[in-house]
Structures are given as structure tokens and as C-alpha cells.
N, C-alpha and C positions, 0 to 999 in steps of 0.2 A: 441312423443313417445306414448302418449294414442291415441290418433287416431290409430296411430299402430296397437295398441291391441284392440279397437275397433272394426277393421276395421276387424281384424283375426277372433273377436268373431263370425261377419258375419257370418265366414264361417264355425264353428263349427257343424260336423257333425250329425244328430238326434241320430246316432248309432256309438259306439265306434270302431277303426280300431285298429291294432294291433301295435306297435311303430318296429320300423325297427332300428338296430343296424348296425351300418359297418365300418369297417378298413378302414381309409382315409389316402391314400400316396399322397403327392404332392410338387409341386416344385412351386417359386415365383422368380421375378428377380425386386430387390428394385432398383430405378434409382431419381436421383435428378429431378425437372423438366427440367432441359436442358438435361436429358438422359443420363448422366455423372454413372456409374456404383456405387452402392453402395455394392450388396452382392446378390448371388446367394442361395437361402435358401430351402432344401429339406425338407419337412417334415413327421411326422406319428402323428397321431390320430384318435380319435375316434367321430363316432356320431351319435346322435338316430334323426329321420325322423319321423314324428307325422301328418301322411296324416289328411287333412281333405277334405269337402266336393271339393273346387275348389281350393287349396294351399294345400302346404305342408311344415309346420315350422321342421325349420332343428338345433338344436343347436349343437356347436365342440368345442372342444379341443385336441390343436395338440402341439407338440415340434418339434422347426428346428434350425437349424444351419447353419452357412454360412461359406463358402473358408477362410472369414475375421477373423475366430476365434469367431465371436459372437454368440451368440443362443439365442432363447426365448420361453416362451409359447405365444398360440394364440389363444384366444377365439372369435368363429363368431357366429354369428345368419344368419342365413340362409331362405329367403321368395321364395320357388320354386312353378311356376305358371306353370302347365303343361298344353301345349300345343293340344299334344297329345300321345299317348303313349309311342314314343320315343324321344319327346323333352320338355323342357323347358326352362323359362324364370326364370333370379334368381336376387333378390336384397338381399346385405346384408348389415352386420355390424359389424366392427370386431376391436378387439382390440390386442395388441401385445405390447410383455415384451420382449425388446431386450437389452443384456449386453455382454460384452467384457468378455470372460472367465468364471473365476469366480468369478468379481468383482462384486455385485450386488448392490455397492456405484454409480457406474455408470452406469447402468440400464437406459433406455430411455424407455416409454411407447408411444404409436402411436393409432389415431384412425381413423378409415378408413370407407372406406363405396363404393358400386362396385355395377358394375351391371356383368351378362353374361350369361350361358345358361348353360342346362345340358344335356346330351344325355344321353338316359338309352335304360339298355343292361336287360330285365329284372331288379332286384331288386337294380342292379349295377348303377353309374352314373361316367359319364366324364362329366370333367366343368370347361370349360375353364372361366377367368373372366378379368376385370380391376378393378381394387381398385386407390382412389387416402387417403393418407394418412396422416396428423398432427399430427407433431412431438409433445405432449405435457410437453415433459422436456426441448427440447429446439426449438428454432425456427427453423424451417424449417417445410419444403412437402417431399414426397412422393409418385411417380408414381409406381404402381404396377400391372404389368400384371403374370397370375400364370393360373396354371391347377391345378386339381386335379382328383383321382378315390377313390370311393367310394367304397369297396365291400363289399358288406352284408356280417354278421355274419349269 
């Protein structure tokens, strides 16, 4: 993780840009690694995008739900490396509070980590990704492929 942030520091730009706000809709489909169905999960939140010189860190926070009755919040970090004006390249890191209703005795927490892209429509982004995920309340994985769209505020 400090190299991380090291590495970001790089890229801190001489002159300050402006942080970018946007309504992020998106959908995930949680699967065991034999691909076996766990939960269809749409979600909404929010995220500010903090361009710098060659990167653009992206932090979120969304709530989703699934068919299954479950829901959670889901905090990501977001490393988007633009390509060119309409595409890039994304690594993240994300964490997720999943519980059965409103039991929050039985809450499972997941942490995950993904790569995939994002296409931008102007200030907008689509981004498709894969995440694979560790269950850390109980044993198990998590295969996670999702989209999302981004719209600036």
C-alpha cells in the first residue's frame, strides 16, 4: 500500500485540477469460483475523481442489493490510467458489507481487488470490470464481474 501512494505521489500534478463529482449506477453478478450464482446486485452512489498529471484517483461509496434479500455498502478506490481521451485502464480496491435483510449479526465483509477499463463520453464513464473477492467473515471467494456509469454532477 505505500508504494501505492508513493507511486501516486509521482504523479501529483504542479497545478491543482478541479475534483469531479458523479452519480454512479451499476450492476455486479457475484458467482462462486465454479460460477455457481450467488446474487445479482444493482447498485447507486456516489464518487469524486481527483485527475492528476498521468492517473486519475477515484474514491466511492455505493449501496446494492440483490434478488437474494441481501444488501450492502461498498467502498472502492479507483486508479484510472487514461489512455487517451476516450479510454482507460482501471485497477482497484474495494471492500463490501453484505447482510441478509436486516440482520447485521450476520453481515459478511469481502475484499476484492479488479482490474478493467473505462470509456468516457466527455466527463461521463462506462466501466466494465472483474474483481475476484475474499470472503473475510467466512471462508470462501468471489468471482466478480460488473459494469458501471458514472455521470457527473
Amino acid at each position: 500500500m505505500r508504494n501505492v501512494l508513493l507511486l501516486a505521489l509521482l504523479f501529483v500534478p504542479l497545478q491543482a485540477h478541479a475534483v469531479d463529482v458523479a452519480l454512479n449506477l451499476g450492476v455486479i453478478e457475484a458467482m462462486e469460483p465454479g460460477g455457481a450464482h450467488i446474487g445479482a446486485y444493482p447498485s447507486v452512489g456516489v464518487s469524486l475523481a481527483f485527475p492528476m498529471k498521468h492517473v486519475t484517483l477515484i474514491p466511492s461509496l455505493s449501496v446494492e442489493a440483490a434478488e437474494t434479500g441481501h444488501w450492502g455498502f461498498v467502498g472502492s478506490f479507483v486508479t484510472d490510467f487514461p489512455l487517451n481521451d476516450w479510454l482507460g485502464v482501471d485497477l482497484d480496491v474495494t471492500v463490501i458489507h453484505d447482510q441478509p435483510g436486516g440482520d447485521f449479526r450476520k453481515s459478511e465483509f469481502l475484499l476484492g481487488a479488479g482490474v478493467g477499463c473505462s470509456f468516457f463520453f466527455g466527463k461521463n464513464a462506462l466501466s466494465p470490470f472483474l474483481n475476484v473477492f475474499r470472503d473475510l467473515s467466512v471462508a470462501g471467494w468471489a468471482i466478480v464481474p460488473g459494469i458501471n456509469l458514472a455521470a457527473a454532477l
